[in-house]
N, C-alpha and C positions, 0 to 999 in steps of 0.2 A: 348607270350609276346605282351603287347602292342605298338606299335611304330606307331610315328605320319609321315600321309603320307603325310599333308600337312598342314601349320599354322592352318586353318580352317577347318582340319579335320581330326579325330581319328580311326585307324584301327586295328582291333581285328581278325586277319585270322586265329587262332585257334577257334575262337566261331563262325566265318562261316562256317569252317570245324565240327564243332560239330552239328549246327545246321543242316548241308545238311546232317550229319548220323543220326537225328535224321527224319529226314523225307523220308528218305531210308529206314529205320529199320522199322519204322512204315506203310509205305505203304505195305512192305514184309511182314511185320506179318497181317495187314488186309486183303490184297487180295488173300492170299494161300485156305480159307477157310472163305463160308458161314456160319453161323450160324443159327438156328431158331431164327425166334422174339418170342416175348413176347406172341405172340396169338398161339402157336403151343399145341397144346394139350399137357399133362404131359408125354405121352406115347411115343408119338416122338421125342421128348425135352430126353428125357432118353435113346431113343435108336441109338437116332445119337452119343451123347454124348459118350455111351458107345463105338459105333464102332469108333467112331474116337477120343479116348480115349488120344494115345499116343500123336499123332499130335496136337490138341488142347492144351495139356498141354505143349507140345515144344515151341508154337506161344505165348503164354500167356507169357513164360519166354522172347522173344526174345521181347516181349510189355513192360515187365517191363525193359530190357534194355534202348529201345527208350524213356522209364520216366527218367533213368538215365542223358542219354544225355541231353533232353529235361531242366533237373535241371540243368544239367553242362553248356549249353548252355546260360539259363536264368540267373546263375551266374555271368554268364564274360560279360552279358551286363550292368554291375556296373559301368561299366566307362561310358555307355552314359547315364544309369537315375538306380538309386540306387533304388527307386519305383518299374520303370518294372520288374527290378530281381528279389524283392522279389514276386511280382506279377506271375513273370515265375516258381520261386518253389510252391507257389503254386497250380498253375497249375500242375505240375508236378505229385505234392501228389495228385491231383483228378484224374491225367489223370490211376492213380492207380486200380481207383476205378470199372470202369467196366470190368477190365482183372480178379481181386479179383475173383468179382463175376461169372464170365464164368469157373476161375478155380476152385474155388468151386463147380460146377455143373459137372464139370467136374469128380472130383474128387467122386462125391456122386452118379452121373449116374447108375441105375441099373435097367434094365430092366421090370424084377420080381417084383419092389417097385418102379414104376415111379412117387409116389406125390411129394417125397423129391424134385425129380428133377424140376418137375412141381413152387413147391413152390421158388425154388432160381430162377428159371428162370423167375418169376414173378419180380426180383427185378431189373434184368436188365437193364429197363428204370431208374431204381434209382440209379444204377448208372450212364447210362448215362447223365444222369438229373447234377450229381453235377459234371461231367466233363465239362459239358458246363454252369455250373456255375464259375469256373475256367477259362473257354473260355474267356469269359464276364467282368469277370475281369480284366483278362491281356489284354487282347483289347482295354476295355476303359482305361486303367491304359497306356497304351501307345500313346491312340488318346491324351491324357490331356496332358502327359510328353514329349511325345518324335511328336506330331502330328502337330508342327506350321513348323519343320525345319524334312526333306521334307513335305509338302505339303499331298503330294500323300500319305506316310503313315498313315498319322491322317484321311485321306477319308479310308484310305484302313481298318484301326483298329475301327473306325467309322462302316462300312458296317458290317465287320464282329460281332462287340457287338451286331449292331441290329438284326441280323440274329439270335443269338444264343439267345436276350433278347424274340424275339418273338414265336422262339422255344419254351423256356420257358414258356413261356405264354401260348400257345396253347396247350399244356403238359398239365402244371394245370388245363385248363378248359375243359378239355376230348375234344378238337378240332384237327381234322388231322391236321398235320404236316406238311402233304404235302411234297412240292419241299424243306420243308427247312432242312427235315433231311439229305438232301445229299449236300443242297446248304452252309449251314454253317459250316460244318467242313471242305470245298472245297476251303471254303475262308480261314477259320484259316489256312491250309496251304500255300495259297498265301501269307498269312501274314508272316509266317514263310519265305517263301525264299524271301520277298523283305527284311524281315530286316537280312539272312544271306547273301543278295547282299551291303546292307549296313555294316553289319561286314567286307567284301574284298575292296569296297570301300571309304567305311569311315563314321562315324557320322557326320553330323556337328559340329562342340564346337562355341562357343560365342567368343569375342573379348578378354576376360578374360583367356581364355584357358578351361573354363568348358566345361561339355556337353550342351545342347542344355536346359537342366532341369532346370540347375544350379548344 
């Protein structure tokens, strides 16, 4: 439930609490296990996948949980900008998109016929690609709405967009990527716990009693 902590500010301790399991869950299901990238031959790509068959399909489910939260989360920030929420389910429905694809490869892994595996595993920058188009959106969708009250979040959802726009970019034009494949989704989590530090201590609202949006 919502309750105001104070005239000038609105506080949401269950969408902080959702938020920080959403960033628990997610880092547990990234860090248990490597992956091949996109450049791994068909052959290896199919025979990882097979041995570690079970466990990749385990993490994948516990990724689609962290989308669950991730939507629940984005949800119950309606009370400080009706925008970023629906900006957050979005995200949510992309952050789908490269679990999909790992568990399909997973599921199709076989040794004996490694193109199948070859060929989905070719897609996994794509879906990287529209996760961090989802990034990009909620970030900017937060720097505009929620970025004049505090300050610091509209720099901090500012950095992050750019990071994830220029990603993009250099995706498209077959350019390394460099430092930013690890530096902007390092940020979109900073971004996440400064605004689930903002869920425990409060939005700002206007003189009116709104959010900071209106």
């Amino acid at each position: 439930m919502v309750v105001a902590d104070a005239p000038a500010r609105v506080v949401d301790r269950p969408a902080g609490w959702l938020g920080a399991a959403f960033v628990v869950t997610l880092l547990a299901s990234e860090a248990a296990l490597t992956l091949p990238d996109e450049t791994a031959t068909p052959a290896s790509v199919a025979a990882f996948y097979a041995e570690h068959r079970p466990v990749i399909v385990v993490l994948q489910l516990v990724g689609f949980v962290a989308c669950a939260l991730l939507a629940l989360f984005a949800w119950r920030l309606r009370v400080a900008s009706r925008g970023v929420a629906v900006a957050g389910v979005v995200l949510a429905a992309t952050a789908l998109a490269p679990a999909l694809v790992t568990l399909l490869i997973a599921l199709a892994a076989d040794p004996r016929r490694p193109t199948r595996a070859g060929d989905y595993n070719a897609l996994e920058p794509r879906g990287d690609d529209l996760l961090f188009v989802g990034i990009t959106l909620f970030a900017g969708t937060v720097a505009v709405l929620l970025g004049r009250r505090p300050r610091w979040l509209g720099v901090l959802a500012g950095v992050v967009a750019l990071c994830c726009l220029l990603r993009l970019v250099l995706e498209a034009i077959g350019r390394d990527r460099g430092l930013l494949d690890g530096l902007a989704p390092v940020a979109f989590l900073v971004l996440i716990g400064g605004m689930v530090w903002l869920c425990f201590r409060g939005f700002p609202i206007t003189s009116s009693g709104q959010p900071a949006d209106g």
